[in-house]
PDB file of N, CA, C and O in Angstrom:
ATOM      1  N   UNK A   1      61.841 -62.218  37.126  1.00  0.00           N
ATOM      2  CA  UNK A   1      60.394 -62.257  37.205  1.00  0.00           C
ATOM      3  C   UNK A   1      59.816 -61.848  35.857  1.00  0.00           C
ATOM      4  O   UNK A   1      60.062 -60.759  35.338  1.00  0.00           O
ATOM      5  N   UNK A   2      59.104 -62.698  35.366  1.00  0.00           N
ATOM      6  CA  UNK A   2      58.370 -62.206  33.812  1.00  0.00           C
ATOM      7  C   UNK A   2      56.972 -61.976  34.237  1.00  0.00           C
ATOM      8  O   UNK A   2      56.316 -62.619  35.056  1.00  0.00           O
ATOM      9  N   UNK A   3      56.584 -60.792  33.431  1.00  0.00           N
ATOM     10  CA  UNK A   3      55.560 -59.932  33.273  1.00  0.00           C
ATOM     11  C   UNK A   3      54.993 -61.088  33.055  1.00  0.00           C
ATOM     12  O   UNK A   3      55.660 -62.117  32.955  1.00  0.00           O
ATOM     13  N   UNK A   4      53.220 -61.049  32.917  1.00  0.00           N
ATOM     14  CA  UNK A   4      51.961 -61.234  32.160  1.00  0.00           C
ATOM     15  C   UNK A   4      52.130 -60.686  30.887  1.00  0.00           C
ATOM     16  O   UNK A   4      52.348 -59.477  30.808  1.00  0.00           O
ATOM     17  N   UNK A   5      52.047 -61.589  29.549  1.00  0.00           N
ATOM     18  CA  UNK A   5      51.153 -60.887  28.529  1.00  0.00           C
ATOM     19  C   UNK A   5      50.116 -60.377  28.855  1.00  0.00           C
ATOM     20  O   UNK A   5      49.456 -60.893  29.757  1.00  0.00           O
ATOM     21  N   UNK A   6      49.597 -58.983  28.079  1.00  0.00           N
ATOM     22  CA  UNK A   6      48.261 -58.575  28.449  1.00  0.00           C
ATOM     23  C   UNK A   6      47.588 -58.613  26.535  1.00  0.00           C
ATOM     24  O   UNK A   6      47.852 -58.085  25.455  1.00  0.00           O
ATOM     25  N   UNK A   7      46.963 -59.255  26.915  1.00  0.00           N
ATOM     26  CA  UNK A   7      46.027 -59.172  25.605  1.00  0.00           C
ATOM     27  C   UNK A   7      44.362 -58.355  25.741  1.00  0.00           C
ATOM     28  O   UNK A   7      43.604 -58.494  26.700  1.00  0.00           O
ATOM     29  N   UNK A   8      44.110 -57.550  24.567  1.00  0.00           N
ATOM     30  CA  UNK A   8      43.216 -56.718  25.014  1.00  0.00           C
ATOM     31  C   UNK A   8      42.356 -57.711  23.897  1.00  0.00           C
ATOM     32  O   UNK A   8      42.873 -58.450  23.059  1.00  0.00           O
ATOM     33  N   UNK A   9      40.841 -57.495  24.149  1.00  0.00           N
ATOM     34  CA  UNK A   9      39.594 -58.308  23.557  1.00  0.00           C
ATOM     35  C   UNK A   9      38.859 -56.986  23.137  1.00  0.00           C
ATOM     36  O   UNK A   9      38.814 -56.071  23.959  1.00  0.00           O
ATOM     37  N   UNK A  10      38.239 -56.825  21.817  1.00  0.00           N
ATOM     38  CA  UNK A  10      37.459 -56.090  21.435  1.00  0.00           C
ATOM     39  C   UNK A  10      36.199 -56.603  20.629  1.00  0.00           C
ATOM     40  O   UNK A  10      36.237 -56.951  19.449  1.00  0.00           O
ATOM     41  N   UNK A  11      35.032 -56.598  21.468  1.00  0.00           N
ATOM     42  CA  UNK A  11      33.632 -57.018  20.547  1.00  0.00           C
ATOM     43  C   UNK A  11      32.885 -55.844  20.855  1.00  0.00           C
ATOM     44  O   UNK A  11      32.971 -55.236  21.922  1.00  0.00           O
ATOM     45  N   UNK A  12      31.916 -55.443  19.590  1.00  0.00           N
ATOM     46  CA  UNK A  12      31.198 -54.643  20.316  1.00  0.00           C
ATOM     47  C   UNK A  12      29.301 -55.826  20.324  1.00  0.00           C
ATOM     48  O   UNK A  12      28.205 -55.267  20.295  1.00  0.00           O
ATOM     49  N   UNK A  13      29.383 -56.570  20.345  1.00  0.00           N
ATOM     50  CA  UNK A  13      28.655 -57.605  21.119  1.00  0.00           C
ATOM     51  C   UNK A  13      28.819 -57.825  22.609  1.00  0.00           C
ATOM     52  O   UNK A  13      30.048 -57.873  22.643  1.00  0.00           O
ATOM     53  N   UNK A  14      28.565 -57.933  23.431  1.00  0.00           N
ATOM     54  CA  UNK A  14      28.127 -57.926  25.083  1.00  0.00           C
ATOM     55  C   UNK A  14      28.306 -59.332  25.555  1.00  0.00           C
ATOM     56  O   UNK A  14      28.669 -59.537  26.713  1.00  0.00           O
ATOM     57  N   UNK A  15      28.082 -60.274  24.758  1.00  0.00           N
ATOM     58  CA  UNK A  15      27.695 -61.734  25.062  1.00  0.00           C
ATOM     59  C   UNK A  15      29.191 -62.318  24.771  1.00  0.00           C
ATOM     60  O   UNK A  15      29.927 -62.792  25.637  1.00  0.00           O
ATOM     61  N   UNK A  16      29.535 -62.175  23.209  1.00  0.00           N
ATOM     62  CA  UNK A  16      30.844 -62.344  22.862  1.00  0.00           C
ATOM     63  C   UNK A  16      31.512 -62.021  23.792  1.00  0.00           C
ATOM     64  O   UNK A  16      32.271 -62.766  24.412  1.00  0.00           O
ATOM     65  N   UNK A  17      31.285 -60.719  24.028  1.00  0.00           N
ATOM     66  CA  UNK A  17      33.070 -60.160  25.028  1.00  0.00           C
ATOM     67  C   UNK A  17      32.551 -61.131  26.272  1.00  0.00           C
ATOM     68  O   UNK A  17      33.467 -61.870  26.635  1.00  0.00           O
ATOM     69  N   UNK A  18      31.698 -61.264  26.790  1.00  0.00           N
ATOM     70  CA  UNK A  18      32.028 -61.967  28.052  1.00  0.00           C
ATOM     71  C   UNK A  18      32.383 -63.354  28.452  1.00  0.00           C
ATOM     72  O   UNK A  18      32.697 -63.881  29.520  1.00  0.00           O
ATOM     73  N   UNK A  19      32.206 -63.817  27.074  1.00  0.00           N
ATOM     74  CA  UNK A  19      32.665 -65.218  26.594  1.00  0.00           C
ATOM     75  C   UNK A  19      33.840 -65.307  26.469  1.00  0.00           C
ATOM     76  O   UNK A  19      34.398 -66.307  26.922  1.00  0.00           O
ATOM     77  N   UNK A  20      34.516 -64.391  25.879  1.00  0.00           N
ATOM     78  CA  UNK A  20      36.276 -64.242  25.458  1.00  0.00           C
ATOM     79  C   UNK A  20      36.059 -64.384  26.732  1.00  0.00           C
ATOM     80  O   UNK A  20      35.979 -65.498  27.249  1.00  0.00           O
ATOM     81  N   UNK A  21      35.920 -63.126  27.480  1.00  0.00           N
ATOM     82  CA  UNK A  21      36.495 -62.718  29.004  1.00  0.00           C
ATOM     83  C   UNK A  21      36.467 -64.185  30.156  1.00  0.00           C
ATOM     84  O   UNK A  21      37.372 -64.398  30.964  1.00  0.00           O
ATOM     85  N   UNK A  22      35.510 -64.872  30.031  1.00  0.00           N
ATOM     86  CA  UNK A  22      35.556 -66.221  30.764  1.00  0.00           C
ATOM     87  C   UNK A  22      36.350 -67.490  30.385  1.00  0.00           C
ATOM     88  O   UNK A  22      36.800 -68.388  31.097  1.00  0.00           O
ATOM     89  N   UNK A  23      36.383 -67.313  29.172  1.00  0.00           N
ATOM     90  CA  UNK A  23      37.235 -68.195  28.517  1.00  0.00           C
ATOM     91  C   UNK A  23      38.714 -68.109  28.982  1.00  0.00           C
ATOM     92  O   UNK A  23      39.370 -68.997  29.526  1.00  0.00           O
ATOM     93  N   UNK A  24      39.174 -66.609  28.588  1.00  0.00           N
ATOM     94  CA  UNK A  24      40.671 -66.483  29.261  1.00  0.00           C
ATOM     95  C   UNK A  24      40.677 -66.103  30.645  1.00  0.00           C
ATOM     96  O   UNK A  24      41.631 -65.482  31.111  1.00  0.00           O
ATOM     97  N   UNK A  25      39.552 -66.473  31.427  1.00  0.00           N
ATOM     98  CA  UNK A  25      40.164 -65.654  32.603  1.00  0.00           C
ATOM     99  C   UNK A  25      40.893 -66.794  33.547  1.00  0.00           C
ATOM    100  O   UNK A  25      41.156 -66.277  34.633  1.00  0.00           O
ATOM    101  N   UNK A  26      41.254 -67.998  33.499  1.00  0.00           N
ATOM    102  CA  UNK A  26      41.957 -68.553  34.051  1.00  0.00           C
ATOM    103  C   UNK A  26      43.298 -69.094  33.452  1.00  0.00           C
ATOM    104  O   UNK A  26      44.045 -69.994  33.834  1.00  0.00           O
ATOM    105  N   UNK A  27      43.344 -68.335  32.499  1.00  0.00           N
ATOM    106  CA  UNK A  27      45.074 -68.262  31.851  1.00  0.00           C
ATOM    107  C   UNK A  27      46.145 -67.214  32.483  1.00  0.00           C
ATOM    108  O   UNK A  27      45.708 -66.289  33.168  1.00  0.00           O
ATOM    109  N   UNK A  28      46.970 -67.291  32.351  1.00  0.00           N
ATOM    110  CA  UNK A  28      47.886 -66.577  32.748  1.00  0.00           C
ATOM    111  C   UNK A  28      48.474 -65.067  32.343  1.00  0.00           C
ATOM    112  O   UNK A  28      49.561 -64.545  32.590  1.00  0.00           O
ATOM    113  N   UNK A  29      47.133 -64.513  31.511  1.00  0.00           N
ATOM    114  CA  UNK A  29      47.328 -63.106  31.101  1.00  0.00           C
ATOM    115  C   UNK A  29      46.656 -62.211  31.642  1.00  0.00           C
ATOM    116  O   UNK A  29      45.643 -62.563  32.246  1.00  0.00           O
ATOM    117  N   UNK A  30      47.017 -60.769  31.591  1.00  0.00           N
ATOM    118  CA  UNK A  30      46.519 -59.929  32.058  1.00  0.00           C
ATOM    119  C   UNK A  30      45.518 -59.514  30.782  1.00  0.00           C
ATOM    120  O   UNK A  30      45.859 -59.081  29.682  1.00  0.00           O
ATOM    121  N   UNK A  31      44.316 -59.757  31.232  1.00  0.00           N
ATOM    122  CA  UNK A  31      43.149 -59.130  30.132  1.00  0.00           C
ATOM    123  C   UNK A  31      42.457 -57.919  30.009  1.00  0.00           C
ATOM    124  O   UNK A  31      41.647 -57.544  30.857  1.00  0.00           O
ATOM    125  N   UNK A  32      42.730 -57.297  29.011  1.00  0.00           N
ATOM    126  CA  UNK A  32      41.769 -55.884  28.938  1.00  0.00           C
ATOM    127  C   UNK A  32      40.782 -56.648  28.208  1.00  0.00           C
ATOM    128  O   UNK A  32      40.887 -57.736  27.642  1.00  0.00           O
ATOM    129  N   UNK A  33      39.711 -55.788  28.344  1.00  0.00           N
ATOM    130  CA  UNK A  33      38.349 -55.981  27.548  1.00  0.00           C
ATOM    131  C   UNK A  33      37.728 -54.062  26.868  1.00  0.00           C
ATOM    132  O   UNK A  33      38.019 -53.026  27.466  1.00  0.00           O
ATOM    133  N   UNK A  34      36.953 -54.115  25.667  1.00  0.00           N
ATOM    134  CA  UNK A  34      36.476 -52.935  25.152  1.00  0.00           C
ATOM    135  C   UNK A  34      35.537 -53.126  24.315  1.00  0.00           C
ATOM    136  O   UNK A  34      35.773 -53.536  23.179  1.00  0.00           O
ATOM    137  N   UNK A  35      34.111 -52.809  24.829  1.00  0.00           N
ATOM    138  CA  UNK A  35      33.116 -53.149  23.962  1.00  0.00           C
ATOM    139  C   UNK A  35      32.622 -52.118  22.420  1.00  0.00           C
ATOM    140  O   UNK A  35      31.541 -51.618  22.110  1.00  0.00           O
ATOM    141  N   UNK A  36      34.124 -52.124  21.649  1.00  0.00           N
ATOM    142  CA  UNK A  36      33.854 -52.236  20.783  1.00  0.00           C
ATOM    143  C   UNK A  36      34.973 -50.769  19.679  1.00  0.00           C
ATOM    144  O   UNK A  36      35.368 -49.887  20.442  1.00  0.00           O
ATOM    145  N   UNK A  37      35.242 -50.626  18.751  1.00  0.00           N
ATOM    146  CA  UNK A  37      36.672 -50.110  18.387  1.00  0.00           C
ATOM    147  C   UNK A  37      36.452 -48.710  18.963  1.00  0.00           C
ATOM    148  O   UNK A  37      37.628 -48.647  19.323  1.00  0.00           O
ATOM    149  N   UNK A  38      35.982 -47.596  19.338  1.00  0.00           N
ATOM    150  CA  UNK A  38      36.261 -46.467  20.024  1.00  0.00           C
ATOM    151  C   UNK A  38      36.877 -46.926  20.978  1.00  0.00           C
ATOM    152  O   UNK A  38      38.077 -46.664  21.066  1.00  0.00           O
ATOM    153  N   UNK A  39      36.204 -47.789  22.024  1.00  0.00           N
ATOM    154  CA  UNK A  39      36.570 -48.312  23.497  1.00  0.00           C
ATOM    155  C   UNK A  39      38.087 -49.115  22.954  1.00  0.00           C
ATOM    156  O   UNK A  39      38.896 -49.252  23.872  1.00  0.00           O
ATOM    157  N   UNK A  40      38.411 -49.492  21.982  1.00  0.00           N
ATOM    158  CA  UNK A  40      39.465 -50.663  21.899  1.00  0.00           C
ATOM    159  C   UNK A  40      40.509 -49.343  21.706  1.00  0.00           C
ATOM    160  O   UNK A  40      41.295 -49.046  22.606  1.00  0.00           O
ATOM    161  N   UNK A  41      40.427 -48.477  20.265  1.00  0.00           N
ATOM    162  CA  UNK A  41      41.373 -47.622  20.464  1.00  0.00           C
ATOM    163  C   UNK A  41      42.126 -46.934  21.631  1.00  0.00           C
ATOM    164  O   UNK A  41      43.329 -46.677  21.638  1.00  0.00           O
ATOM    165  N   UNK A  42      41.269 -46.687  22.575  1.00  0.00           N
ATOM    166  CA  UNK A  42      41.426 -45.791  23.740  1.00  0.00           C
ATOM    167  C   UNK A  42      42.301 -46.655  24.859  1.00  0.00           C
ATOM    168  O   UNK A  42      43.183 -46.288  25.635  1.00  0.00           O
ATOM    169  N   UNK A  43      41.745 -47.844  24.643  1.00  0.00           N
ATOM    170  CA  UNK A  43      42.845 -48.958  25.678  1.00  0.00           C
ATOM    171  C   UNK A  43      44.686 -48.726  24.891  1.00  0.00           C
ATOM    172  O   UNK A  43      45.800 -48.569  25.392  1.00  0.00           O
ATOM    173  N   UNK A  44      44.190 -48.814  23.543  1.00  0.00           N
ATOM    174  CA  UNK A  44      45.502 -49.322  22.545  1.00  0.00           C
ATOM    175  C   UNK A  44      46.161 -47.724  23.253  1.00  0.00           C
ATOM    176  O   UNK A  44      47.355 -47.558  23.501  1.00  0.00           O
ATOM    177  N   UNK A  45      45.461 -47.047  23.400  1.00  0.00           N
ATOM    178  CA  UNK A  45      46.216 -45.569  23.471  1.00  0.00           C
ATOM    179  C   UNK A  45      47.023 -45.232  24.641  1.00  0.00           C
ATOM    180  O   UNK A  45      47.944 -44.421  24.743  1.00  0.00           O
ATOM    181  N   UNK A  46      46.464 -46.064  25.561  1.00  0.00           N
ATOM    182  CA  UNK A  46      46.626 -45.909  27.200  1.00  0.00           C
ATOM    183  C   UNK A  46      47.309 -47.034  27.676  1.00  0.00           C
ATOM    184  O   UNK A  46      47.846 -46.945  28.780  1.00  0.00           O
ATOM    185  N   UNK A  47      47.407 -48.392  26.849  1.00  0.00           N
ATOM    186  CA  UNK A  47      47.843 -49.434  27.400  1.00  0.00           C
ATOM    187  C   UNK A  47      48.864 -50.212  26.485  1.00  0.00           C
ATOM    188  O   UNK A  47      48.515 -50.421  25.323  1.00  0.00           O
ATOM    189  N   UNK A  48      50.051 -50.641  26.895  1.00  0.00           N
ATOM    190  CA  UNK A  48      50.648 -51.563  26.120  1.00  0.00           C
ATOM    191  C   UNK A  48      50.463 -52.972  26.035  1.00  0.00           C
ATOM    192  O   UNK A  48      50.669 -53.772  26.948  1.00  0.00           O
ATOM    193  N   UNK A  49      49.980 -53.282  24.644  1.00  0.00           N
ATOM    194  CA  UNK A  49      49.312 -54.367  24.835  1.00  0.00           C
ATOM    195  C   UNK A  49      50.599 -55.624  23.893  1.00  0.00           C
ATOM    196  O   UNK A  49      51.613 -55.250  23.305  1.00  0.00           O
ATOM    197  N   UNK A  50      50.173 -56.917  24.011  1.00  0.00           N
ATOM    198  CA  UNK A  50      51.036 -57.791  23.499  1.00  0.00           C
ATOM    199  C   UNK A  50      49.703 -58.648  22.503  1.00  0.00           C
ATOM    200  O   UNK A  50      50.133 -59.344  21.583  1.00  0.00           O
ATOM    201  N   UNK A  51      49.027 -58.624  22.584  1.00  0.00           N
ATOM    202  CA  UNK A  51      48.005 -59.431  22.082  1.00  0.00           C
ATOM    203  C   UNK A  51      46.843 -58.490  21.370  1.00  0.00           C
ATOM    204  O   UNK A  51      46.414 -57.731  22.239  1.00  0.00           O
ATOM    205  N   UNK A  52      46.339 -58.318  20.409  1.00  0.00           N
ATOM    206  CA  UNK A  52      44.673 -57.645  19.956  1.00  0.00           C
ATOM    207  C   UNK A  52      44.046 -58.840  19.431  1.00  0.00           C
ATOM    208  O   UNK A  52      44.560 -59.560  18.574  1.00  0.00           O
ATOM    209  N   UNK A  53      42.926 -59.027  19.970  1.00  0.00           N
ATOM    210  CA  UNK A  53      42.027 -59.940  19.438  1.00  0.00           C
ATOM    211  C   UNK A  53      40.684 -59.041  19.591  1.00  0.00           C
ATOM    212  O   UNK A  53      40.197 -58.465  20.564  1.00  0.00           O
ATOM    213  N   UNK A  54      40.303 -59.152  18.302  1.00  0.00           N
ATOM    214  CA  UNK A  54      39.215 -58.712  17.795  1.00  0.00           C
ATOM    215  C   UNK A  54      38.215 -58.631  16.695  1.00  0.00           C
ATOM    216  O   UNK A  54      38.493 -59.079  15.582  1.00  0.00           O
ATOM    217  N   UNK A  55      36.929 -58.015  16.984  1.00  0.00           N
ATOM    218  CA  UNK A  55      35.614 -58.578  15.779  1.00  0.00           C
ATOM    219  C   UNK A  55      36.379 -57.341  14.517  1.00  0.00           C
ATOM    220  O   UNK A  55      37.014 -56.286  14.523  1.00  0.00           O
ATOM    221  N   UNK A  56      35.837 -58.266  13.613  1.00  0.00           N
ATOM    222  CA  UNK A  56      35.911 -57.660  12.141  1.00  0.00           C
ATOM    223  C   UNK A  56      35.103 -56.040  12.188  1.00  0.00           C
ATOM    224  O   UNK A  56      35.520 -54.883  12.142  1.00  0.00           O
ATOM    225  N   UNK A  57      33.752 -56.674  12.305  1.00  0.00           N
ATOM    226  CA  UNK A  57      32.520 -56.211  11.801  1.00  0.00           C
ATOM    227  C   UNK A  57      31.841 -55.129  12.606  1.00  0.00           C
ATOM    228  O   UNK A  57      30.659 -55.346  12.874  1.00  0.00           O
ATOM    229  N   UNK A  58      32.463 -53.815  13.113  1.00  0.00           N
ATOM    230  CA  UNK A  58      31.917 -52.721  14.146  1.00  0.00           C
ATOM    231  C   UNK A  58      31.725 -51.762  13.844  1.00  0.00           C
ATOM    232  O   UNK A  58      32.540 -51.322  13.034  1.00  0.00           O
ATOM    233  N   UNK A  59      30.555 -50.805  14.270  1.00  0.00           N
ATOM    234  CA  UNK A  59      30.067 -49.338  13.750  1.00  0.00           C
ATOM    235  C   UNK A  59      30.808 -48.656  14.350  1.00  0.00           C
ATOM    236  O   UNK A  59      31.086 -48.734  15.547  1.00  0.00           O
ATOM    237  N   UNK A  60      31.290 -47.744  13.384  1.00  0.00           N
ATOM    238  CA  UNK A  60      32.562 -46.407  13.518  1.00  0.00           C
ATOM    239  C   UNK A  60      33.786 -46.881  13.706  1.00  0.00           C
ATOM    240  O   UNK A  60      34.669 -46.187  13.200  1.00  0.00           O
ATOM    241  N   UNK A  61      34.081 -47.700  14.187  1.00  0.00           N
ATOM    242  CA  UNK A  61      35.032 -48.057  14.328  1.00  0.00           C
ATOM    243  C   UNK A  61      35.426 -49.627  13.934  1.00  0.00           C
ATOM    244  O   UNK A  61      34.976 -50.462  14.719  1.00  0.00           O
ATOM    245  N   UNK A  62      36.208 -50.132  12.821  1.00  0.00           N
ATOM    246  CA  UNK A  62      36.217 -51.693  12.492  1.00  0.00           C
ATOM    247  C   UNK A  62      37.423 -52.282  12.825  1.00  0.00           C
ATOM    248  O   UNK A  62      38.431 -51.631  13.103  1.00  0.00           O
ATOM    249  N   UNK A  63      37.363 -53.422  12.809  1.00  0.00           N
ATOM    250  CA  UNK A  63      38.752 -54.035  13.740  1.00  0.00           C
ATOM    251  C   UNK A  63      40.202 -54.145  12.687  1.00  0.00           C
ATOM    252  O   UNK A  63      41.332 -54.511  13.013  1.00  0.00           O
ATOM    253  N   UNK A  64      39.568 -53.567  10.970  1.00  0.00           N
ATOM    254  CA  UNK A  64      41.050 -53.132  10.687  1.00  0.00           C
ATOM    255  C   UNK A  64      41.436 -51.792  10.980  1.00  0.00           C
ATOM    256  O   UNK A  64      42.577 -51.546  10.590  1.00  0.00           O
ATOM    257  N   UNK A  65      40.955 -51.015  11.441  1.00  0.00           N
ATOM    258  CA  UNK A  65      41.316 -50.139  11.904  1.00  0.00           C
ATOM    259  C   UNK A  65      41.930 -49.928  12.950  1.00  0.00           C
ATOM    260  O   UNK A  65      42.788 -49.054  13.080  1.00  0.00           O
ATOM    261  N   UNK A  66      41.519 -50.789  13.906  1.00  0.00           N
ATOM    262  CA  UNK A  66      42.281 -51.091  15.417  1.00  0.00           C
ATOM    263  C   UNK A  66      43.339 -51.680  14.916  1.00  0.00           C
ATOM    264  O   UNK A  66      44.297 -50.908  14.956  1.00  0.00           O
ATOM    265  N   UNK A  67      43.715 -53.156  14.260  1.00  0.00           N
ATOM    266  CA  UNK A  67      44.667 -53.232  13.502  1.00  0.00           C
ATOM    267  C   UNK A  67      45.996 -52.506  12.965  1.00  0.00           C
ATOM    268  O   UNK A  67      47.177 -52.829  13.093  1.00  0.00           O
ATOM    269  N   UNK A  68      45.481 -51.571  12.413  1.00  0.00           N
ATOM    270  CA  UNK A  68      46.482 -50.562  11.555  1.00  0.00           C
ATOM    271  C   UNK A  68      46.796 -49.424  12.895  1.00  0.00           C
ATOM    272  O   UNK A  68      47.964 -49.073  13.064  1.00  0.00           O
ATOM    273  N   UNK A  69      45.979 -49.017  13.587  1.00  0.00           N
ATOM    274  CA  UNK A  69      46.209 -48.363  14.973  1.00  0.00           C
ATOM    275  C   UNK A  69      47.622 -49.417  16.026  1.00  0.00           C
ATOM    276  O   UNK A  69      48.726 -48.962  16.323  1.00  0.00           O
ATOM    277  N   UNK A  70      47.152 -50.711  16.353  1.00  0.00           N
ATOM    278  CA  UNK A  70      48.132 -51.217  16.741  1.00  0.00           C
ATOM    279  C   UNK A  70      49.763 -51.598  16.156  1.00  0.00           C
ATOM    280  O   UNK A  70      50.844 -51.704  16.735  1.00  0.00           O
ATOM    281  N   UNK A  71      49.365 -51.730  14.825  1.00  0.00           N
ATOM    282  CA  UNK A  71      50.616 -52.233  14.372  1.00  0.00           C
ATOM    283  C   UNK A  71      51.379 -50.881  13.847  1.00  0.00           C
ATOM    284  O   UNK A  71      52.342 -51.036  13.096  1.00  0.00           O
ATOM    285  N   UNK A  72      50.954 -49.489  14.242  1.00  0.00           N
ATOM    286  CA  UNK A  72      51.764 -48.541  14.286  1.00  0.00           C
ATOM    287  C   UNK A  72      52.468 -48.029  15.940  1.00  0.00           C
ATOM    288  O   UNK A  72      52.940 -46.933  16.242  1.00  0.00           O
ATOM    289  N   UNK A  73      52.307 -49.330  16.835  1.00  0.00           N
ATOM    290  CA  UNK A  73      53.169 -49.194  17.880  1.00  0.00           C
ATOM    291  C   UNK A  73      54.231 -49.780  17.651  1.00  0.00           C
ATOM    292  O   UNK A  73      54.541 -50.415  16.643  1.00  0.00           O
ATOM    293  N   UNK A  74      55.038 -49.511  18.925  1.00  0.00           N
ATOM    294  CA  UNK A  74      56.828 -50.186  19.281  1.00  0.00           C
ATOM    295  C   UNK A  74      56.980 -50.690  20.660  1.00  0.00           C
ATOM    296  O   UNK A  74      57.094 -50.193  21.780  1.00  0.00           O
ATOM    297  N   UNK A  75      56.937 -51.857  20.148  1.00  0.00           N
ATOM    298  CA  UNK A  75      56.903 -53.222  19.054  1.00  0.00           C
ATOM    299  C   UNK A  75      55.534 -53.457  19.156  1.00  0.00           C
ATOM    300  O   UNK A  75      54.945 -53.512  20.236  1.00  0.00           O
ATOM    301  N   UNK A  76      54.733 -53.670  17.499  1.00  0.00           N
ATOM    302  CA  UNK A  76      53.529 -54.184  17.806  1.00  0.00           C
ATOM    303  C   UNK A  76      52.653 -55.233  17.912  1.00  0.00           C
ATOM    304  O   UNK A  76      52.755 -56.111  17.055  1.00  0.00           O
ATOM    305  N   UNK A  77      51.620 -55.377  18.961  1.00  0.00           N
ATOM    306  CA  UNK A  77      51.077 -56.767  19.017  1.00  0.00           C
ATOM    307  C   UNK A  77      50.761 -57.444  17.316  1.00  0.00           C
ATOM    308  O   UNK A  77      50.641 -57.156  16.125  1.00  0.00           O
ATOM    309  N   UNK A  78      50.748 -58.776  18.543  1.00  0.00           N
ATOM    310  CA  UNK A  78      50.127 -59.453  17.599  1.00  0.00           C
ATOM    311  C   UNK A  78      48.656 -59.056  17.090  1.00  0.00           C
ATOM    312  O   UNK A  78      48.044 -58.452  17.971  1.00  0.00           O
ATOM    313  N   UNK A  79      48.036 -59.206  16.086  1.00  0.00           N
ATOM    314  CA  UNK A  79      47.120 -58.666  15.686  1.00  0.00           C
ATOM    315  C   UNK A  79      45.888 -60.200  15.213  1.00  0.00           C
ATOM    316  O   UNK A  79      46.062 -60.927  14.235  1.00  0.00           O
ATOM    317  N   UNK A  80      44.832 -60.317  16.136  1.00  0.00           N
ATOM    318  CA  UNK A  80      44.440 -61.416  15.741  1.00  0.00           C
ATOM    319  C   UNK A  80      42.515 -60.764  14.982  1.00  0.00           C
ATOM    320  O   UNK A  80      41.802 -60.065  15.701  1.00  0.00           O
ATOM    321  N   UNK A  81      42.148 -61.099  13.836  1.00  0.00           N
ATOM    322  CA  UNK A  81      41.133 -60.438  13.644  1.00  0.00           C
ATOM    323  C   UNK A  81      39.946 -61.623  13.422  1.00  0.00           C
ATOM    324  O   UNK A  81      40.111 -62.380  12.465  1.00  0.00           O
ATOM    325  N   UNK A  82      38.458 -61.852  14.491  1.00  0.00           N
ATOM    326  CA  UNK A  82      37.408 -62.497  13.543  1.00  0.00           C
ATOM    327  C   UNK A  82      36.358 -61.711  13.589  1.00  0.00           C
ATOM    328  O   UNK A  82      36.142 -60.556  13.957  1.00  0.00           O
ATOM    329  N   UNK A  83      35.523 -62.898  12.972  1.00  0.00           N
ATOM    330  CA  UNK A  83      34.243 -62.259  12.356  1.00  0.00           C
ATOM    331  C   UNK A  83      33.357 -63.468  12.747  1.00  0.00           C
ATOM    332  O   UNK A  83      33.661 -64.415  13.473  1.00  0.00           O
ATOM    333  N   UNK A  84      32.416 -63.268  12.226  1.00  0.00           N
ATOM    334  CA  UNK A  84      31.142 -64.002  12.387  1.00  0.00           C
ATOM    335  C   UNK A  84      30.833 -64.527  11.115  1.00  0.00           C
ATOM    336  O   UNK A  84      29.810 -65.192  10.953  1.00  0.00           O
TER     337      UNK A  84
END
């Protein structure tokens, strides 16, 4: 039996994330969502993830930072980063 990838989504936009979130929700992964890098860290902290997709461009917290947070796990996701 194989797991779900779980890929976590980080915008701190409202509209965006719910767009990711509809977009993948009839794929075959398990999706976290976090509106925005405090909320994304705290998933990365609590959850093993296989996937980060996330915005560049966030107050206090920016998505290379979530980045460099994820890719200091074992084994770490893939790391996918946009912007606007």
């Amino acid at each position: 039996m194989s797991k779900e990838p779980t890929i976590l989504i980080v915008d701190d936009d409202a509209s965006n994330l719910e767009g990711y979130r509809l977009g993948f929700s009839r794929q075959p992964y398990r999706l976290l969502t976090a509106p925005g890098g405090k909320a994304g860290l705290d998933v990365l902290r609590n959850e093993r993830v296989d996937v980060l997709l996330t915005d560049l461009k966030m107050p206090e917290v920016d998505g290379l930072a979530l980045v460099r947070a994820a890719a200091a796990q074992t084994p770490a996701p893939v790391a996918i980063v946009i912007t606007a």
